[in-house]
N, C-alpha and C positions, 0 to 999 in steps of 0.2 A: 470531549477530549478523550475520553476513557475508550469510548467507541469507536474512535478513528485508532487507536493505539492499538486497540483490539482485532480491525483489519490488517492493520501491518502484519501482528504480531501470528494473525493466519496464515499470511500470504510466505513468511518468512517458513512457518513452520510447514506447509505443503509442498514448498520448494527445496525441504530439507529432506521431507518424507521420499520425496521423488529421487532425491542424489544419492541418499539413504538406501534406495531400494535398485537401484540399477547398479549401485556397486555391490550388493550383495547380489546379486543375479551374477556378477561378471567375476566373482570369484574363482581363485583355478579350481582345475580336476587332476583327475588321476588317468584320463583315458589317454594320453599318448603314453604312459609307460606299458601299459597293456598292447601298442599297437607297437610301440618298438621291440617288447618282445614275441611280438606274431610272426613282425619282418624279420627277424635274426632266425627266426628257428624256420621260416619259408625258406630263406636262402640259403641256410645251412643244410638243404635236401642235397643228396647228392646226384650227381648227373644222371645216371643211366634211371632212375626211378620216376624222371621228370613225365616221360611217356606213357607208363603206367596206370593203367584205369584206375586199380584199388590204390593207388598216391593219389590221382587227381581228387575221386572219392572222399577219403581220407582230408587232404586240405578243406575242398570244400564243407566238409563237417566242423573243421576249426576253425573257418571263418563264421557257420552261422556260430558259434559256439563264443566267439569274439563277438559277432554283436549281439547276442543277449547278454554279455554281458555290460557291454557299452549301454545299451537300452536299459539295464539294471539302473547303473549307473544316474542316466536320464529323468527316468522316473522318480531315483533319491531324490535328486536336485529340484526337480518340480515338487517333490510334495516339501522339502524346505523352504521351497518359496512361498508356496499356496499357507504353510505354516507360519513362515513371519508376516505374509500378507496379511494372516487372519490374525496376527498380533498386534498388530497396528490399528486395524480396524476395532479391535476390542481394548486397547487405551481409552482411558476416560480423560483423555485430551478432548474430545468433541461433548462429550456431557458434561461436563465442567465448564465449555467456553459457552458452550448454551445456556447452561447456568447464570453464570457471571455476568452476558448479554442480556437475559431476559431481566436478575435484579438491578440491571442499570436502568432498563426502561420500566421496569416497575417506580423505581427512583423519580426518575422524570415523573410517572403518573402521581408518585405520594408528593411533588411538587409541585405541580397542578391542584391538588387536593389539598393543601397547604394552603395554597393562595388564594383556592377558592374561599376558603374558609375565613381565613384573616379579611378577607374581603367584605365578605359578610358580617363579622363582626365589625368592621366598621361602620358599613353600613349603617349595620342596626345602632349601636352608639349615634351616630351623626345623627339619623333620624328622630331617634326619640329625644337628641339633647333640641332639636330645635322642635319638638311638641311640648319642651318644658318636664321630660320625665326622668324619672334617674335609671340611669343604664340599667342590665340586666349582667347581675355576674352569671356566668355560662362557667357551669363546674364539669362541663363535658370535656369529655378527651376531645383530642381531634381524633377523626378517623384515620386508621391505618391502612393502608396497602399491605399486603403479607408478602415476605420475600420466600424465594427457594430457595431451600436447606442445600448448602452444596455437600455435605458430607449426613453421612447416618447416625451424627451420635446424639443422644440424649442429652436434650438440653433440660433443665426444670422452668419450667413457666414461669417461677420469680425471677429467673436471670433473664430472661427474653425482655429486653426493648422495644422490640419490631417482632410482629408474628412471621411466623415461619411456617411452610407446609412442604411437604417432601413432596420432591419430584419424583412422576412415576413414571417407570422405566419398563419397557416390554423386554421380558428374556428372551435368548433364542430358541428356547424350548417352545414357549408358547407358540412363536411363528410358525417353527418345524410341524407342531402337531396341528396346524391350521395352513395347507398349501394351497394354492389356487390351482384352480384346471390348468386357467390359461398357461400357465406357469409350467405345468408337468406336460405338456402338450410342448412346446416351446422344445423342451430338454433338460439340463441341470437348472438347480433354483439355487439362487446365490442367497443363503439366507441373512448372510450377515450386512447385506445390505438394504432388506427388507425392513430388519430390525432397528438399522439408521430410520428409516424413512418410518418404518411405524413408530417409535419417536418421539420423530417430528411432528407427527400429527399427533399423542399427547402432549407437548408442549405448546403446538400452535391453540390444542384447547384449551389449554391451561392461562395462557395469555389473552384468549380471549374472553375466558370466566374472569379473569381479573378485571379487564376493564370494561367488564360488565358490570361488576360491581362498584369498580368505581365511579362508572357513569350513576349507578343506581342510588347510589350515597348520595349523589351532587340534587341528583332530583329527590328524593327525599330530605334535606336539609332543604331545599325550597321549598316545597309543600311545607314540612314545617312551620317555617318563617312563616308563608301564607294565610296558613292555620293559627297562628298564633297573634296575627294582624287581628286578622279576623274577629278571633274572641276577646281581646281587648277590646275591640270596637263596641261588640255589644257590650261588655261588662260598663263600658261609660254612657252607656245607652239606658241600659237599668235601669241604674239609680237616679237618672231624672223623670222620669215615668214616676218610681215610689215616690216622691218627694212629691209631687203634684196627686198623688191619690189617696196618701196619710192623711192630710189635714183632711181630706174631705169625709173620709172614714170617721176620723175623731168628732170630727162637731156633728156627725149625724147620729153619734150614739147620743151624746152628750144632750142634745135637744130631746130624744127619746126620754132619756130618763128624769127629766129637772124640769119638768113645764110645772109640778105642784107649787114646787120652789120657788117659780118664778111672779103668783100669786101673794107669797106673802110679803113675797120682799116688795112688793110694789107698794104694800100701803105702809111697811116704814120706812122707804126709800124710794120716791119714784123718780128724782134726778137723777143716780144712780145708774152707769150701763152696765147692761146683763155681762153675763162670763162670755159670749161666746163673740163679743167685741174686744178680749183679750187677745183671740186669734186674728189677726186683718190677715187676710190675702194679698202676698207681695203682687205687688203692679209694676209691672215691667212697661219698663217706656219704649217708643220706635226704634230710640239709639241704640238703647241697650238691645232690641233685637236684630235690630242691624249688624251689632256686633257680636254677636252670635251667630249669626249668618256668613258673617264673613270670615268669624273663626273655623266653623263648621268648613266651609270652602277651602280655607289654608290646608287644615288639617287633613280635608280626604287629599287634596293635590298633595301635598308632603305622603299620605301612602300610598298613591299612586306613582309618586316618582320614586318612590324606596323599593318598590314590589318592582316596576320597570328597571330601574337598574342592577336589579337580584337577580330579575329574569335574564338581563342580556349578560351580564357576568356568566348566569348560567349556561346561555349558551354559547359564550367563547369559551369558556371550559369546558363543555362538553367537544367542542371542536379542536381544540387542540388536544384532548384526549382521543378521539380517533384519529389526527392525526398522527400522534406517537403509538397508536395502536398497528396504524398500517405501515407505518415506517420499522417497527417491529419485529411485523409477519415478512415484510420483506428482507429484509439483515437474515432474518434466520433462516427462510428460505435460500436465499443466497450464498450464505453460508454453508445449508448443506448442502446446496445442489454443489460447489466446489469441493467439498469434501468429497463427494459418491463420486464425482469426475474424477477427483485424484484415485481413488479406490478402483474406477473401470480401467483408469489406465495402470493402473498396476497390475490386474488383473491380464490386458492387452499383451504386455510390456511379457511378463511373467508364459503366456500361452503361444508369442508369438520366439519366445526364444527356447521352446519344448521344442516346436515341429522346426523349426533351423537344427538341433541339434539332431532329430531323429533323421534329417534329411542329409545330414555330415554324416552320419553312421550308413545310410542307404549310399553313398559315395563311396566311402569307402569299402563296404561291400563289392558295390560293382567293379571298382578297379583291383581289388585282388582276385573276385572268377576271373574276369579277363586276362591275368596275367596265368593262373591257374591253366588253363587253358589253351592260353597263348606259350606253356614250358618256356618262359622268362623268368627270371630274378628280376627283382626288383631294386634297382640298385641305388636312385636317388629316396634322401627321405620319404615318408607319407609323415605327414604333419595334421595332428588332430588335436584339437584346445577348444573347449567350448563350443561356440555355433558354427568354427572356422573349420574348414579342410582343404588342402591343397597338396602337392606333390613339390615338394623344398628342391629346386635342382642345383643347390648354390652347395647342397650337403650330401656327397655318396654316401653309404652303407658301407661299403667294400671299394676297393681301387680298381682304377681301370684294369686290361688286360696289356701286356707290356704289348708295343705293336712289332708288325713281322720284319724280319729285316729286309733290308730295301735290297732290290735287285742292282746289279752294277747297270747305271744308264748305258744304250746301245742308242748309237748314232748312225739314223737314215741319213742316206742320201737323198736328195731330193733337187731337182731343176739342176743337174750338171752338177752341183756346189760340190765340191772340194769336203772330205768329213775331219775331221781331227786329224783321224788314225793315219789319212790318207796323206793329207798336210805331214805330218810328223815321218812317215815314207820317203817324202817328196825331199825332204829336207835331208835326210841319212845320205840319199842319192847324191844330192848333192854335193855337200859335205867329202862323198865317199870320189867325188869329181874334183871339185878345187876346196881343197880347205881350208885354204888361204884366201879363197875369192878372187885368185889370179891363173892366165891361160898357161899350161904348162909348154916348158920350152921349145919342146916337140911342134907344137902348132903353131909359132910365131916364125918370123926370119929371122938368122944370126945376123947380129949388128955388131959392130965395132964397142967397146965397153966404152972408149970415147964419147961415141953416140948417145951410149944412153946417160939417160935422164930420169927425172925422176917425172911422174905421171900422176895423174891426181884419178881419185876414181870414177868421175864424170868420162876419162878417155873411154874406162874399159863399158861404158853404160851406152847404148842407143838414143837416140835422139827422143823417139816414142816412147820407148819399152824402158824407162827411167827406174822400174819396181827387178828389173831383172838381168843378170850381167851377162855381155855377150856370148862368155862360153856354154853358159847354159840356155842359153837361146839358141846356138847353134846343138848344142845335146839334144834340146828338146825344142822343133822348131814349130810345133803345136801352142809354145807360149807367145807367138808373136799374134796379138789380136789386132794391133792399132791399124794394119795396114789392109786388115778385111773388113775392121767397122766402117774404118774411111774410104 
């Protein structure tokens, strides 16, 4: 559980590192107030100097003079970055989770070893209760696993419960004064990520001396037990050998030194048996060695299945001990290889928005020669923020030029057409003919006042020529067209 909490609690914290580090990269600047005061003081040249070799000169001097100092700029901002990058990387966030990771599986192994143990101890109890023997109190510790010290301070070895051995840690110095060919042949040596990865390889050693000794503890606690089989075995072996080779010791001295004795006592005792019929030799019946034999048989099968089952305990323990060994080296592998991933792309992240920025300053360079050169003002924005440059046309500098006043339109003729001026002519004439739009009295016959009547304007209009009154038809008989079309 610890270990699955412990991936999250990476995975949270490298996606943090990442948000973390792209928004300190996207920080603002100060370089568009330097370029809006380049373009005020460009455009504020006055005209007739625009031509002028020593002005063109001149600008061009304070444009390079603008981008080194834009480039100044640049360079700050990468080595801030390359500085928090190398602050991140030297958090003992990553030696600490390494830590805390390896005393888990160290955990797991002293639980293994644990069990191994209580196991055997059963064992041994079971077995000896059924040879009829009384346990063995075992005033051994269990063995311990040693954890890594996550911090430097001095503990005294009374307070310690669990041994502890400090983890060791490769400085950057030592790398630095140790660099590979390959490395300087390459180009820069990133060394703070060397110092990750070398490490890792003390620690992978580190975990691998542990569960070496763990494994080594389990086989020596078997041997032991073995060994200890063992010489019990002969110790009850002994003492039946001595038993069978005393008496026969004893009555051989005994006859040695008593044969005068045994003269005298014959003539005042000769019903009487000697002393060394006080000894009989116990006689052992078929049964009774039957049952002997068959004790003998229980008892080796009972340490043959006790030694058997110690063995195979031993060897599930030692197997699940390398399997928490290689599950281990893999976590922690994986572990780092994600971390140095996250470290390269920060790295990426950080070199790929140096040369964006020095490529917006190389921009803007060339579009002020060009204008230079071209004796233009520059009249819409130039826009420079970070990696971005563009020419803002949505924002003058200065306002347009007011435009020139417009000429009075003049009206072509064109295909016969009639032009305004000529129309508006046409009309004065007219006008300066009937004013009234009726034929003067002159041109009509005198009629009786009787006669007349009153006339609608269709009389004085043509049949065709409906747009035009007859007097001015007969003024101008150029407007009769219907009877040439027709």
């Amino acid at each position: 559980r610890h270990l699955r909490e412990g991936q999250h609690s990476v995975i949270f914290y490298l996606y943090e590192i990442r948000t973390n580090f792209q928004h300190f990269l996207q920080r603002p600047d100060h370089k568009q107030d330097f370029v809006s005061q380049w373009q005020a003081d460009f455009n504020a040249l006055p005209d007739d100097l625009w031509d002028d070799e020593e002005t063109k000169s001149e600008l061009h001097q304070r444009v390079n003079d603008l981008r080194d100092r834009l480039w100044d700029i640049c360079d700050a901002r990468k080595e801030e970055a390359e500085q928090e990058r190398q602050d991140i990387i030297n958090e003992s966030w990553l030696q600490d989770s390494i830590v805390i990771k390896m005393n888990h599986f160290f955990s797991l192994m002293q639980a293994e070893l644990n069990r191994f143990q209580d196991t055997k101890r059963l064992l041994q109890d079971y077995y000896r209760g059924m040879e009829g023997k009384i346990p063995i109190d075992d005033i051994k510790r269990f063995t311990r696993v040693p954890l890594v010290q996550l911090d430097n301070r001095e503990i005294l070895e009374s307070q310690l419960r669990i041994p502890l051995i400090s983890r060791i840690s490769i400085s950057p110095d030592s790398t630095m004064s140790k660099p590979k060919t390959k490395a300087i042949l390459k180009g820069k040596i990133d060394y703070s990520l060397e110092n990750v990865e070398a490490n890792f390889e003390a620690d992978e050693k580190l975990l691998m001396d542990t569960w070496q000794q763990a494994s080594l503890a389990i086989s020596h606690m078997v041997a032991a037990e073995i060994h200890q089989r063992l010489m019990e075995e002969e110790k009850e072996n002994l003492p039946a050998d001595t038993k069978e080779k005393s008496p026969q010791m004893g009555t051989n001295k005994k006859v040695k030194k008593e044969p005068p004795k045994k003269k005298k006592t014959d003539k005042k005792a000769k019903g009487k048996s000697p002393p060394m019929a006080e000894v009989t030799p116990v006689t052992v019946t078929a049964e009774e060695i039957a049952q002997m034999e068959k004790r003998k048989e229980l008892m080796l099968k009972i340490k043959e299945e006790h030694l058997a089952a110690l063995q195979f305990e031993e060897i599930a323990t030692q197997f699940r001990l390398e399997l928490i060994k290689t599950k281990a080296l893999a976590f922690l592998e994986d572990l780092v290889t994600k971390v140095v991933d996250v470290y390269k792309l920060l790295e990426k992240w950080l070199g790929e928005r140096y040369l964006n920025e020095m490529a917006s300053v190389e921009k803007l360079t060339e579009v002020a020669r060009y204008h230079i050169e071209t004796s233009k003002k520059i009249q819409n924005e130039l826009y420079l923020s970070q990696e971005d440059f563009f020419i803002n046309g949505d924002v003058k500098v200065f306002p347009d030029p007011p435009p020139p006043v417009r000429p009075p339109p003049v009206e072509k003729e064109e295909n016969g057409t009639l032009t305004i001026e000529q129309l508006d002519s046409l009309r004065d004439q007219f006008l300066d003919i009937a004013p009234k739009g009726r034929d003067p009295p002159d041109d009509v016959n005198q009629v009786p006042r009787k006669q007349k009547r009153l006339q609608k304007l269709d009389h004085y209009l043509p049949r065709r020529n409906d747009q035009f009154l007859k007097i001015w038809l007969k003024k101008y008989p150029w407007l009769i067209y219907d009877e040439i079309l027709n």
